[in-house]
TINUTOR-825644 format. One line per field, with one value per residue: residue number from 1; x, y, z of N, C-alpha, C in turn. Coordinates in steps of 0.001 Angstrom, whole numbers, plus 524288, in hexadecimal, padded with zeros to 5 digits. Layout:
// TINUTOR-825644
nr <- [NUM  ...];
n.c1 <- [X  ...];
n.c2 <- [Y  ...];
n.c3 <- [Z  ...];
ca.c1 <- [X  ...];
ca.c2 <- [Y  ...];
ca.c3 <- [Z  ...];
c.c1 <- [X  ...];
c.c2 <- [Y  ...];
c.c3 <- [Z  ...];
***
This chain:
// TINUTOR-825644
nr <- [1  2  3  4  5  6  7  8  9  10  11  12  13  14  15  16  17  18  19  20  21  22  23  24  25  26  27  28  29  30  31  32  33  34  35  36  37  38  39  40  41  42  43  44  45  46  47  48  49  50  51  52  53  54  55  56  57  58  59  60  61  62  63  64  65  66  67  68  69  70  71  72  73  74  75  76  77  78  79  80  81  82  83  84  85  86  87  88  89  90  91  92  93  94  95  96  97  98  99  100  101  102  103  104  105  106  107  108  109  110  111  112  113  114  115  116  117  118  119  120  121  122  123  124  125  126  127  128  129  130  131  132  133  134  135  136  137  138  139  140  141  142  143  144  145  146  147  148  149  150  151  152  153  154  155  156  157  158  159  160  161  162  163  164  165  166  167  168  169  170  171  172  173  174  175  176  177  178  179  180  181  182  183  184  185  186  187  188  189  190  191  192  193  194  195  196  197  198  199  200  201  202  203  204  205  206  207  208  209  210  211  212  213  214  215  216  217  218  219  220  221  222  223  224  225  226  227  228  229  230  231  232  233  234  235  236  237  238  239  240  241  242  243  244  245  246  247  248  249  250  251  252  253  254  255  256  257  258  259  260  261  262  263  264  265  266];
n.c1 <- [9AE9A  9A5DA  9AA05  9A496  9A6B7  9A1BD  99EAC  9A497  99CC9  9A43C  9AA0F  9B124  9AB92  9B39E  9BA13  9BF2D  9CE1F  9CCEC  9C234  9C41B  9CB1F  9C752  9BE0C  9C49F  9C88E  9BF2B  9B8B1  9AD9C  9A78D  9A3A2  99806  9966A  9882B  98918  982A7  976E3  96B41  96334  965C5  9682F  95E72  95794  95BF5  9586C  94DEC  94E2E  95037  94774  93F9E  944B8  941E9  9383C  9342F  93A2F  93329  93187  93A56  93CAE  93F4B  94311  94917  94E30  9586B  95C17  95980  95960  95628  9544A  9527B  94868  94B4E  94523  93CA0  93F30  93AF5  93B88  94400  9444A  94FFC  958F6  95E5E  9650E  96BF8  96B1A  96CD2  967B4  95E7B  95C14  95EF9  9635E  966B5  97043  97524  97A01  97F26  98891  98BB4  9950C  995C4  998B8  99F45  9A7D1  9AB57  9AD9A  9B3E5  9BC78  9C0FE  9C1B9  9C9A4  9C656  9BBA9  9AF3D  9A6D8  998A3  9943F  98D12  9802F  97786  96B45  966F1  95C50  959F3  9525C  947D6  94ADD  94E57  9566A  96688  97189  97A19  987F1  991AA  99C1B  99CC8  9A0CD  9A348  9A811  9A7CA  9ACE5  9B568  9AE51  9AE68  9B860  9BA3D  9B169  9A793  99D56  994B5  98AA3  97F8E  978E5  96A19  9628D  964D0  96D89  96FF3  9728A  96707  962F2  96945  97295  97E7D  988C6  995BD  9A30F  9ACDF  9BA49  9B9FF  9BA2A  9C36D  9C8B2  9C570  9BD34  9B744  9B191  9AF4E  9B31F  9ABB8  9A4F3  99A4D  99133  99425  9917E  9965E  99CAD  99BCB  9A13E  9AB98  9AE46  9B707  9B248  9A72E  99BDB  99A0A  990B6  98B26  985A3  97E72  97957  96DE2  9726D  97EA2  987C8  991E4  99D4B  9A265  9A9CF  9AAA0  9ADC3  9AC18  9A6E2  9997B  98C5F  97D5F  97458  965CB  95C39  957B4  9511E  945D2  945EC  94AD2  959C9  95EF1  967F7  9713A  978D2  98503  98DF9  99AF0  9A6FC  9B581  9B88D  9C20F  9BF2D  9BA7A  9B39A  9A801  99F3B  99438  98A5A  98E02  9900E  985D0  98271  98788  985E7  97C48  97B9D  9813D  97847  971C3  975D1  976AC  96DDF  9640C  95C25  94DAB  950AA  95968  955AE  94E46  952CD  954EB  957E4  953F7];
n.c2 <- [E5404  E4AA1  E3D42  E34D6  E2818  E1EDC  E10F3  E0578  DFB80  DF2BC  DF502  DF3FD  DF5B2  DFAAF  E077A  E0F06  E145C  E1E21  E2110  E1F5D  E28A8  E3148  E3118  E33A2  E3D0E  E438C  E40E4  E3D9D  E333C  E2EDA  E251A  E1F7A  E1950  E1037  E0A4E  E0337  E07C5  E0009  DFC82  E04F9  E08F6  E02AB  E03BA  E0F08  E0C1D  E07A0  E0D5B  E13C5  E0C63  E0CB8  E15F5  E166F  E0D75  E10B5  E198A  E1BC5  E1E46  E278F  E31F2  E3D2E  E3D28  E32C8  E2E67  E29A5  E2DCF  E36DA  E4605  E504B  E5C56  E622B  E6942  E7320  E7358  E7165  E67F4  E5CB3  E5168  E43AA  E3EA3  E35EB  E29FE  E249C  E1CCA  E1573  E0A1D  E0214  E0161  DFC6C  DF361  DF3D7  DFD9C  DFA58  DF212  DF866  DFFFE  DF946  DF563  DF080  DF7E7  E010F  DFDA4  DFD32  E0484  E0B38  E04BE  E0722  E10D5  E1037  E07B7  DFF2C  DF7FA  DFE2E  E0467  E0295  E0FE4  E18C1  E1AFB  E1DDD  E22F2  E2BC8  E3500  E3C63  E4381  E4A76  E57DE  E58F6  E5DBA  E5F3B  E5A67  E604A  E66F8  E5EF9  E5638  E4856  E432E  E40A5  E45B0  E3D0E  E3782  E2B44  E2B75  E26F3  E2AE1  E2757  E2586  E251E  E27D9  E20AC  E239C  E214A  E23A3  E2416  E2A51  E333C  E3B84  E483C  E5698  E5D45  E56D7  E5454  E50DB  E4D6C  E5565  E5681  E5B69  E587D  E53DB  E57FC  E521B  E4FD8  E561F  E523D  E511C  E5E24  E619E  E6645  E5CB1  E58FD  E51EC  E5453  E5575  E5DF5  E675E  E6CAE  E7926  E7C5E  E8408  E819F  E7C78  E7C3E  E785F  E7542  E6B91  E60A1  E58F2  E4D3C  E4582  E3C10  E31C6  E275E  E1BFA  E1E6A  E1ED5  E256F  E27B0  E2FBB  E3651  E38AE  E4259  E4B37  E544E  E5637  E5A24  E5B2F  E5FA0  E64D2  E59CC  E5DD8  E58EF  E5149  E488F  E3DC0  E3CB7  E3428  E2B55  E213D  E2278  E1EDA  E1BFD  E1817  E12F2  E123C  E02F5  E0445  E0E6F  E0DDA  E041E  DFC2F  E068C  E089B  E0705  E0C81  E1526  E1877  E19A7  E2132  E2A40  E2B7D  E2F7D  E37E9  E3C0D  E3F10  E4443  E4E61  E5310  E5871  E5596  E5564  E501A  E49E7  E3FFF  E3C3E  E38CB  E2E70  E217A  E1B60];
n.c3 <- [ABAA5  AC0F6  ABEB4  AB670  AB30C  AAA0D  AAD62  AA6D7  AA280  AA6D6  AAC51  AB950  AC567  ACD30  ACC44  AC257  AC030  ABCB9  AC104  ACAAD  ACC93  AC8AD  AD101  ADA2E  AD658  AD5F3  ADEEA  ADD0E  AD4D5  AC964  AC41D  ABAF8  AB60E  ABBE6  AC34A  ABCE8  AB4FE  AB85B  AC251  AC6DF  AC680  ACE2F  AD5A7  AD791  AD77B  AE095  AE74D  AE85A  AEA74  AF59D  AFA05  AF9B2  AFFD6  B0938  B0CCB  B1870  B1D33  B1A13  B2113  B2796  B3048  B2F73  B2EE7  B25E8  B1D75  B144A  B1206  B0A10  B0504  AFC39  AF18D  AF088  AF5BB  AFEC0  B03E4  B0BE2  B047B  B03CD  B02D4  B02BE  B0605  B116F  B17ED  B0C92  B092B  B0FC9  B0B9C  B04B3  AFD3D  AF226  AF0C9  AF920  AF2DE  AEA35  AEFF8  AF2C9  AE9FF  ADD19  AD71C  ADC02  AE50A  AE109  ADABB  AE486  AE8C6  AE4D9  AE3DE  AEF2F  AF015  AF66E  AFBA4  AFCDC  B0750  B0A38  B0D9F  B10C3  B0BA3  B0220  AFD69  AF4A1  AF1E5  AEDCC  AE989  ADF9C  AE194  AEA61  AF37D  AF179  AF5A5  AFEE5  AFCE8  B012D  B0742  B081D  B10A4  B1CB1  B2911  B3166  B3B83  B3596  B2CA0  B201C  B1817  B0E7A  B0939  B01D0  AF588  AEE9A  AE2D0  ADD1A  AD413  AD203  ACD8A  AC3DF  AC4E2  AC498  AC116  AC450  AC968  AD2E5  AD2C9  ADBF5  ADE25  ADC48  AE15C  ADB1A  ADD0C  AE6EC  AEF15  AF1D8  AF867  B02AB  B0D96  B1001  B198A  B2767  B2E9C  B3702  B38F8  B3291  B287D  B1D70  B16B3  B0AA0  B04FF  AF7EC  AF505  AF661  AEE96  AE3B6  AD90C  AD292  AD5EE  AD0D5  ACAA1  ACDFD  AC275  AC198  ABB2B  ABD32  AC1AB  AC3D6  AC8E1  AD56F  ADBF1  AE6A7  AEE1B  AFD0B  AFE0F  AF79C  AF443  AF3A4  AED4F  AEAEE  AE2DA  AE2BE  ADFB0  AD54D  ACC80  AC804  ACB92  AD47B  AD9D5  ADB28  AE3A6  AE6D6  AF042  AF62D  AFD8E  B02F1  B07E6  B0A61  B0B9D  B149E  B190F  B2129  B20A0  B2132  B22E9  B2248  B291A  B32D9  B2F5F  B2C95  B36C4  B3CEE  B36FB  B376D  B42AD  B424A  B3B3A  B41DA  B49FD  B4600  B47B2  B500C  B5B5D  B5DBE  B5333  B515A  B5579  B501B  B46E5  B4036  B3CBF  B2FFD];
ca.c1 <- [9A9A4  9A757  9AB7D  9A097  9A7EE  99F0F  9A08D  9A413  99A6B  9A65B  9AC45  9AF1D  9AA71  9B7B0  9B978  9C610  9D020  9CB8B  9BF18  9C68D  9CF2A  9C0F0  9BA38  9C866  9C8ED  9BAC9  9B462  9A9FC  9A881  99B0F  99ABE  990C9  984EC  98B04  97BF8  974B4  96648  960BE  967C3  96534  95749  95649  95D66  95423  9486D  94E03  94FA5  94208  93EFB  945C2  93EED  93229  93440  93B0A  930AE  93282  93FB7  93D3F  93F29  94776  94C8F  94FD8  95E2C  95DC8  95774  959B4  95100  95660  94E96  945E5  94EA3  94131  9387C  941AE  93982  940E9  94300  9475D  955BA  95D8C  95C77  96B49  96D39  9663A  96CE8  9646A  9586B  95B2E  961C9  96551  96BF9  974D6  978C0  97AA1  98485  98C4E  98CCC  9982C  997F1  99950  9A364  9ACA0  9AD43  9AF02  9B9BC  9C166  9C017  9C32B  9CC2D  9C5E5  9B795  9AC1F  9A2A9  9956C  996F7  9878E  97D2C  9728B  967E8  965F4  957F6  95954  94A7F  94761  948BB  9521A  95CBE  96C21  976CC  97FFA  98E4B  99536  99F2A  99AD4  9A3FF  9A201  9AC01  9A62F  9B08A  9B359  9AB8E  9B241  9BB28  9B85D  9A9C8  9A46A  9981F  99160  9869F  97C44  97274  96641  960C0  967CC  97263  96FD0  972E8  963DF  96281  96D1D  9783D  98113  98D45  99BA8  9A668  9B1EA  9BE52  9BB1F  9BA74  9CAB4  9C92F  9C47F  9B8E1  9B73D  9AE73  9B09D  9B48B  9A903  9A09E  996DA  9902F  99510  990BA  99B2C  99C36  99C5E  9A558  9B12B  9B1D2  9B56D  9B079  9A203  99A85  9992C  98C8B  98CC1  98302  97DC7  974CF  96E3C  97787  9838B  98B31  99363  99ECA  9A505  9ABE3  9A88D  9AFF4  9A9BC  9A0E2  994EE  9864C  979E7  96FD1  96080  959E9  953E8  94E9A  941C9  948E4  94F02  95C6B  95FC2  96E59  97180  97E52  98726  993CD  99F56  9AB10  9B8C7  9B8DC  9C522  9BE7E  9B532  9AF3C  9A1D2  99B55  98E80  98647  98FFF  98F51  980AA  981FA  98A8F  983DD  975EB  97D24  98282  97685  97020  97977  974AB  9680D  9624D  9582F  94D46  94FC1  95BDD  953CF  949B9  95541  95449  95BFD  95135];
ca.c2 <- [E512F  E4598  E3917  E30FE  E260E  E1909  E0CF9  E00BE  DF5FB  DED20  DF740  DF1C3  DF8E1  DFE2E  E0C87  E0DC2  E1A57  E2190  E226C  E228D  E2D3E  E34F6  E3174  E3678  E42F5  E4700  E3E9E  E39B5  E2F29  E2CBA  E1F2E  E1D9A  E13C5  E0CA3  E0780  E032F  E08C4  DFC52  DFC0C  E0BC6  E0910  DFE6A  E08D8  E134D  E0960  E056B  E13B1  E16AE  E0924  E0DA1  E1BD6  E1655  E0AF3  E140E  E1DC0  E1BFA  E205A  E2D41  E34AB  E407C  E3AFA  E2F46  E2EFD  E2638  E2FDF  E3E4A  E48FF  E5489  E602A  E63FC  E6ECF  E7758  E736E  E6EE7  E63E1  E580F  E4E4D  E3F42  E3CDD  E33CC  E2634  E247A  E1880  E110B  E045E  DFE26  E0235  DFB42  DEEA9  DF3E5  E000A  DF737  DEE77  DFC13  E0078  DF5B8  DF4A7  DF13C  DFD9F  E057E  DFD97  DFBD6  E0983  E0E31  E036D  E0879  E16AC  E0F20  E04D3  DFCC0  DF7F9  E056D  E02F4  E077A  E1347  E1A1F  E1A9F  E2414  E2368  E3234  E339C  E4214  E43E5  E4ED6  E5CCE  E5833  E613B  E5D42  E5AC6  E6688  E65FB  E5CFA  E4FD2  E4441  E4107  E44D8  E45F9  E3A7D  E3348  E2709  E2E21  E25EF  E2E07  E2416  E27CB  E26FD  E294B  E1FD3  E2544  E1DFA  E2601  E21DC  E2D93  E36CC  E3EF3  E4D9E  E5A6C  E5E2D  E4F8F  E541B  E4E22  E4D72  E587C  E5471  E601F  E555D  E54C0  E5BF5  E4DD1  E4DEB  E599C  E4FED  E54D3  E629C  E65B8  E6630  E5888  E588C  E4DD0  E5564  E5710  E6398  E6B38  E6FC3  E7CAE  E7A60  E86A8  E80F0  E7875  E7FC4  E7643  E73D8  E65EC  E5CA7  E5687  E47A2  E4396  E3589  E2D7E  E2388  E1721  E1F30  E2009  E28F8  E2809  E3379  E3758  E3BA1  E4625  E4C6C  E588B  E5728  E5C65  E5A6F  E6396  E628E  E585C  E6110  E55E8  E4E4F  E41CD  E3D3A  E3C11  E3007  E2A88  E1FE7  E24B0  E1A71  E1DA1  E14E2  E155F  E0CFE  E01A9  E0512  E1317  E0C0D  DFFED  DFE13  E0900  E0AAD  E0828  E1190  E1AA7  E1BEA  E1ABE  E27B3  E2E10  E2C29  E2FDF  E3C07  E3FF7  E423C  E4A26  E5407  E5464  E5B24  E53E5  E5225  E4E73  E45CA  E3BC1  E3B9B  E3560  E28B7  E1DF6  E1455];
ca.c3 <- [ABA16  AC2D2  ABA92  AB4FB  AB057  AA87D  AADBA  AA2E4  AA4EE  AA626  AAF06  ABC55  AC933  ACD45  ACAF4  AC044  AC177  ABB51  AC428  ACF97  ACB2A  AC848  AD5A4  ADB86  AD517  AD630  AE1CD  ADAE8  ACF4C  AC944  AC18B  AB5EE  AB41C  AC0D6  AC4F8  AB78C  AB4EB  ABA24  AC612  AC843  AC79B  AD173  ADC4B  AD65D  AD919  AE69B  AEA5A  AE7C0  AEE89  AFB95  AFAB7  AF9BF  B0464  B0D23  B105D  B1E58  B1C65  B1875  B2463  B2756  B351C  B2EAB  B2C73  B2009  B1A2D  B148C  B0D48  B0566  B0373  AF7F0  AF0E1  AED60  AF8C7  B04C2  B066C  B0BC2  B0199  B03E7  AFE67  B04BD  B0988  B11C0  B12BD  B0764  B06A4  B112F  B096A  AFF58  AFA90  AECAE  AF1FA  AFACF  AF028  AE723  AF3A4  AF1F3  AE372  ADE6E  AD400  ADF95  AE89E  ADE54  ADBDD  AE931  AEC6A  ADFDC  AE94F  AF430  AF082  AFB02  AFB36  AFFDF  B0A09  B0A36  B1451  B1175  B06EE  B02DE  AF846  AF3E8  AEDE9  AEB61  AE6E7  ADDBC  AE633  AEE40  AF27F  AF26C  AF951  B000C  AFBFB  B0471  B064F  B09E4  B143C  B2180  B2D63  B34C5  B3BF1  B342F  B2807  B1D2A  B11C0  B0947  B086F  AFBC5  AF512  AE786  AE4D4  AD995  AD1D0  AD21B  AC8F6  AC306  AC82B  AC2F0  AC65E  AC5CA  ACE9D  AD6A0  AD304  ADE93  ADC21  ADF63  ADF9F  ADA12  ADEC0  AEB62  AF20D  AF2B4  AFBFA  B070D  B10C5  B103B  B1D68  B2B04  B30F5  B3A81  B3802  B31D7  B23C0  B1E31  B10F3  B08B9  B015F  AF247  AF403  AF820  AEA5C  ADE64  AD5CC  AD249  AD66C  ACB42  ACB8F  ACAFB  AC003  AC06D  AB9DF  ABFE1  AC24C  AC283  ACF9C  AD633  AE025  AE89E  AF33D  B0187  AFEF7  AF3CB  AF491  AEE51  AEEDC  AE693  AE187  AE423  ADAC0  AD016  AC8F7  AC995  ACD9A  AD7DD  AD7C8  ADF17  AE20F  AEAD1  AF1FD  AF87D  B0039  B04CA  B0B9B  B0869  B10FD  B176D  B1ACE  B2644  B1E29  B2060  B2627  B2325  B2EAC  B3704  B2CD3  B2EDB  B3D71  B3CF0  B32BE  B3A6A  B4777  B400D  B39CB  B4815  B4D2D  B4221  B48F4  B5706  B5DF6  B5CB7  B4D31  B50D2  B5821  B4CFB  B4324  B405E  B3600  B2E38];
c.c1 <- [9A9FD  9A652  9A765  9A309  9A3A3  9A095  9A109  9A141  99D84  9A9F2  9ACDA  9ACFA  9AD83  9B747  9BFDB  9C8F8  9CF02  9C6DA  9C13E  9C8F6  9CBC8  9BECE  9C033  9C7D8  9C4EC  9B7E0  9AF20  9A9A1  9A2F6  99D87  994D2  98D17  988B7  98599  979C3  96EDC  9635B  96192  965DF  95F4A  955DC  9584B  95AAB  94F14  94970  94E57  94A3F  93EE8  940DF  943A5  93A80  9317D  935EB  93957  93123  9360B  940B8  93C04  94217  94B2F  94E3F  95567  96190  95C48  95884  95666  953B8  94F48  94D08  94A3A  94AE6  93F4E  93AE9  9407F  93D48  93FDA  946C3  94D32  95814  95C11  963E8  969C8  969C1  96703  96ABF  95F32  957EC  95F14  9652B  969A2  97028  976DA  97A15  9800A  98A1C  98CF7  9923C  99BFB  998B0  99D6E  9A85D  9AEF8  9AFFF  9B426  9BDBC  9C282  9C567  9C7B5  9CBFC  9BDEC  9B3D5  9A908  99DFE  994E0  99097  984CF  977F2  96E48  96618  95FEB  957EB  955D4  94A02  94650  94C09  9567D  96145  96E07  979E0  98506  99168  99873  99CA4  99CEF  9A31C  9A61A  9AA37  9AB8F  9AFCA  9B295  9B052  9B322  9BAB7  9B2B2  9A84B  99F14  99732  98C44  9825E  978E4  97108  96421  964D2  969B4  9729C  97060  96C44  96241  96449  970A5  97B9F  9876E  991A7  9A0AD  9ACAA  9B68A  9BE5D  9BB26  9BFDD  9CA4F  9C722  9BDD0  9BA77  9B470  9B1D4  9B14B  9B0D8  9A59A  99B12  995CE  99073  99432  995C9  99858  99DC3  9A1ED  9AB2F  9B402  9B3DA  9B491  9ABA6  9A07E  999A8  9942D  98D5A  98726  98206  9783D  97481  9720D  97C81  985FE  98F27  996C2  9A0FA  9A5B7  9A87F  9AABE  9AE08  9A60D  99DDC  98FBB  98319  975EE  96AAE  96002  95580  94EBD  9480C  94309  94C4E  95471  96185  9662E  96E67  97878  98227  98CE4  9973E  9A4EF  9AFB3  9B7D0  9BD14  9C4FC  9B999  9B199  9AAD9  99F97  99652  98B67  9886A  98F0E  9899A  97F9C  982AD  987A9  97E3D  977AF  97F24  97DA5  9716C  97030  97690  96FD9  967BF  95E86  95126  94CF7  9530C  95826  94F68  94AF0  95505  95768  95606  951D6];
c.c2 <- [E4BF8  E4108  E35D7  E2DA2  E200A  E165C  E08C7  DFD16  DF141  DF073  DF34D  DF602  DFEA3  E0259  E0D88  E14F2  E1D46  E2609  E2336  E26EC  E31F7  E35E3  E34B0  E3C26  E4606  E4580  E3B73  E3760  E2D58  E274B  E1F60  E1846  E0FE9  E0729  E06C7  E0401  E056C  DFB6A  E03F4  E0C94  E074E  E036D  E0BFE  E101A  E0848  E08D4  E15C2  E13DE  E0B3F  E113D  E1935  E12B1  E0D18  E1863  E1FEE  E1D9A  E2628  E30D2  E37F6  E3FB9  E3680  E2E4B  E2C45  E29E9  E3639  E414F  E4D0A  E56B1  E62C0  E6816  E7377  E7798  E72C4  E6A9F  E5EA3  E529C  E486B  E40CB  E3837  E2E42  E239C  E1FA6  E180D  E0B8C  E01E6  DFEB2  DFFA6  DF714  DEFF7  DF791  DFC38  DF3BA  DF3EB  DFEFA  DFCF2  DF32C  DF40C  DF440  E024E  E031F  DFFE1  E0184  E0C32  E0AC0  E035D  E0CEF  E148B  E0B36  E0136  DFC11  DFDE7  E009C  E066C  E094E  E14DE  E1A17  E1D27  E2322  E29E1  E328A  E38A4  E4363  E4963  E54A9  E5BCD  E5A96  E5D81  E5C87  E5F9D  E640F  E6268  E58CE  E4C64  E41E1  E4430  E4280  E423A  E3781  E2E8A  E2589  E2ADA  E28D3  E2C04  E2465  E2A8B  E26DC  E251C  E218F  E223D  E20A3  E2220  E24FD  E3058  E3A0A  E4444  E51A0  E5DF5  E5A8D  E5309  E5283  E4F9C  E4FFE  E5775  E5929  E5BB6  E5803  E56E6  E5595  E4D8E  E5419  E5702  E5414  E5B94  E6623  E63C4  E5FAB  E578D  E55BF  E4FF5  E56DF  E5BE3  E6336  E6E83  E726B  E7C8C  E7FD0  E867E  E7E66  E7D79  E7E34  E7558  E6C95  E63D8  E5AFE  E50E3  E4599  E3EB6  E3534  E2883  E1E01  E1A4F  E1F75  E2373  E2748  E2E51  E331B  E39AA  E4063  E4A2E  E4F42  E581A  E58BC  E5A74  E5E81  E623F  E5CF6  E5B16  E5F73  E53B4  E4AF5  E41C1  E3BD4  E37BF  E2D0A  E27D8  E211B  E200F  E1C19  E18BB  E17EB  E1039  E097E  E02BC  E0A55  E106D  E070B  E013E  E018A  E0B26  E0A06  E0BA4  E14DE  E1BD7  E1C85  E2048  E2A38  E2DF2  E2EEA  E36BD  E4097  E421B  E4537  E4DE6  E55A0  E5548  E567D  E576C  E4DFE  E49DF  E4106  E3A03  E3850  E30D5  E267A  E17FF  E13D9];
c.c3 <- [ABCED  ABD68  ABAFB  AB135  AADE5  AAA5B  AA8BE  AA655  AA771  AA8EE  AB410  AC15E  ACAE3  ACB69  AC7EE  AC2DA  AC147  ABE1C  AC93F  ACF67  ACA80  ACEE1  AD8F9  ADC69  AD782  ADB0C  AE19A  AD58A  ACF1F  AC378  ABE07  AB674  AB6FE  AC1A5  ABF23  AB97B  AB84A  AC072  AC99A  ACA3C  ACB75  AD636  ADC9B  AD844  ADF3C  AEA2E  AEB90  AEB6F  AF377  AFB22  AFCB0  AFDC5  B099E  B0F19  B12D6  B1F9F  B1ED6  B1BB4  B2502  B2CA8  B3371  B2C60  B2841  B1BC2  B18D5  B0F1F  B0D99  B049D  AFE59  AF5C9  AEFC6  AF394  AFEBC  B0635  B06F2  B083D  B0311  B0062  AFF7E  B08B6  B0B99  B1795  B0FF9  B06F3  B09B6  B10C1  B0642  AFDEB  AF579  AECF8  AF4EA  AF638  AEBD5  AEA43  AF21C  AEC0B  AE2F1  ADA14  AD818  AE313  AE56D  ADDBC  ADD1B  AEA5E  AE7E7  AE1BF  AEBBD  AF3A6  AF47C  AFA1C  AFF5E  B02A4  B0A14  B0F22  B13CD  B0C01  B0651  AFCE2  AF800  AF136  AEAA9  AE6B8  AE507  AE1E8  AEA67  AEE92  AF219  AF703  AFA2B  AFF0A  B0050  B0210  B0807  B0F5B  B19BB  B26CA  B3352  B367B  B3954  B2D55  B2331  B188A  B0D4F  B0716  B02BC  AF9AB  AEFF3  AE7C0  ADC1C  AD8A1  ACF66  ACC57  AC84D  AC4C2  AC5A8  AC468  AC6B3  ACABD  AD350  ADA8C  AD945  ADBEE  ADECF  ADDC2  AE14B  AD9F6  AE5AF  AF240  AF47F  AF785  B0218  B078B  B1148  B1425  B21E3  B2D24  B36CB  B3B75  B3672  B2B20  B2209  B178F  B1074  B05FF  AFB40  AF207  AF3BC  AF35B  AE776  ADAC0  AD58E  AD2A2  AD2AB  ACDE3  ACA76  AC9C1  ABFCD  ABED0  ABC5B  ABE4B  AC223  AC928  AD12E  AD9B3  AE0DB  AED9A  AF8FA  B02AE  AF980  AF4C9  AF2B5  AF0B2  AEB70  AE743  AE2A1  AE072  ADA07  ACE58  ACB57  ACB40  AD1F2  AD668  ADDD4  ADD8E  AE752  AEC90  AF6D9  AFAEE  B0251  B0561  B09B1  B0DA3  B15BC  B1ACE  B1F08  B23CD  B1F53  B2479  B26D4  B258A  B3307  B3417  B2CD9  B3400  B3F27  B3A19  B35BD  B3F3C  B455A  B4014  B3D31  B49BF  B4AAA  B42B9  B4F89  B5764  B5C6B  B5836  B4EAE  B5382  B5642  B4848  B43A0  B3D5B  B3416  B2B60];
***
C-alpha cells in the first residue's frame, strides 16, 4: 500500500527514515493534509481564474496546451495547462514551497530544481493516461527527475486516481533508449497498480522511474492536481527554460507538415 504517513503540526519539513525507507522501497510517498483547506481553495480559485482568463489559450496547436478525449463521445476535452507557473503568481510561490523542497532535498541530499510543471484539470469524461515512465532517453534527461504532485479535488479511483505498480521503479527504464515516449505493457508486472487516493491538500512524490497510468474520470467533478517535477541540483541545476526549448523542439518532430508549422508556444 503506498504509505500515507500524518504530518505533526510541530513536525519539521524534512522527510524522517522512515519515509525515506517507504519512498525507496515503493517509488512513491504521499504526505497527508500537506496544503490546509484554506490554502487548497485559493489554488482551486486560481485554477479556475487562469481557465477563464486564458481562453485564448485554448488551442490544439498551441504547445502549452493539451486535450484528452471524452471516454463516451471522443470529443476533445481541455486538460492540461504545461507550464502553469507563469500563469500564475500563487502557483510559483506553491513550486517553491518549502513543504515541497525540503522533502525533495531529504531525496536528494542536495537542494531540487524546478525542471517542468503541469496543472492537470482532468474535467469530468476525460480519458487517462497509458502505462508508462516518466523519464525519457533525451541526452542530458536528468535521473533525478521527480514528480510532487498537489490535489486540488479529490484523488479517486472513479476521479481517476493516478495508478503506480510499486517497487517496479528499482528496475530502472524499461523501453528502448531512443528518445522517444513509449507505452508499457501492464503485462510484464506481476503485481497489480495501487491507486494513489488523495484528498484535497495532500501531496504526492515519485519517481521518474515508476510506471503508472490513470483511469477516465467517472465522476461529475473534475479532478484537478497541480504536478511539479525537479531535478537534484548536481543532475544539471537549473533547467527549465532548456527543458522547454527541447521538449517544444521534440514535440515537432512528431508532426509532418503542414501541422508542424501550425505549432506554436503562448
Amino acid at each position: 500500500m503506498i504509505s500515507d504517513l500524518k504530518r505533526s503540526p510541530l513536525a519539521k519539513f524534512a522527510l524522517n527514515t522512515s519515509q525515506l525507507s517507504d519512498f525507496k522501497r515503493d517509488g512513491v510517498l504521499k504526505l497527508a493534509n500537506v496544503f490546509d483547506i484554506q490554502e487548497v481553495g485559493a489554488l482551486a480559485a486560481e485554477s479556475d481564474r487562469v481557465l477563464q482568463d486564458s481562453k485564448h489559450l485554448l488551442n490544439q496547436n498551441n504547445l502549452r496546451t493539451r486535450f484528452a478525449q471524452h471516454h463516451q463521445t471522443q470529443e476533445k476535452v481541455f486538460e492540461t495547462f504545461d507550464p502553469f507557473v507563469d500563469l500564475s503568481e500563487l502557483a510559483r510561490q506553491v513550486a517553491s514551497d518549502a513543504r515541497i523542497l525540503e522533502p525533495l532535498q531529504s531525496i536528494y541530499g542536495e537542494p531540487a530544481c524546478l525542471f517542468k510543471d503541469k496543472f492537470i484539470y482532468k474535467l469530468p469524461g476525460a480519458t487517462g493516461a497509458t502505462l508508462h515512465q516518466d523519464w525519457i532517453s533525451w541526452p542530458g534527461f536528468p535521473e533525478s527527475f521527480l514528480t510532487v504532485v498537489v490535489a486540488i479535488d479529490p484523488f479517486t479511483a472513479t476521479s481517476g486516481a493516478t495508478e503506480f505498480y510499486l517497487g517496479e521503479h528499482q528496475r530502472g527504464y524499461l523501453s528502448a533508449r531512443d528518445t522517444q515516449h513509449h507505452i508499457l505493457d501492464a503485462k510484464q508486472f506481476a503485481s497489480q497498480p495501487e491507486p494513489l487516493v488523495m484528498d484535497p491538500g495532500d501531496m504526492a512524490i515519485f519517481s521518474c522511474f515508476i510506471p503508472h497510468r490513470s483511469a477516465p474520470n467517472l465522476s461529475d467533478n473534475s479532478r484537478r492536481g497541480y504536478f511539479m517535477s525537479y531535478n537534484a541540483f548536481s543532475d544539471g541545476g537549473d533547467q527549465y527554460q532548456p527543458h522547454y526549448s527541447e521538449f517544444h523542439s521534440w514535440v515537432r518532430t512528431r508532426y509532418r507538415e503542414p501541422r508542424r508549422s501550425e505549432l506554436y508556444f503562448e
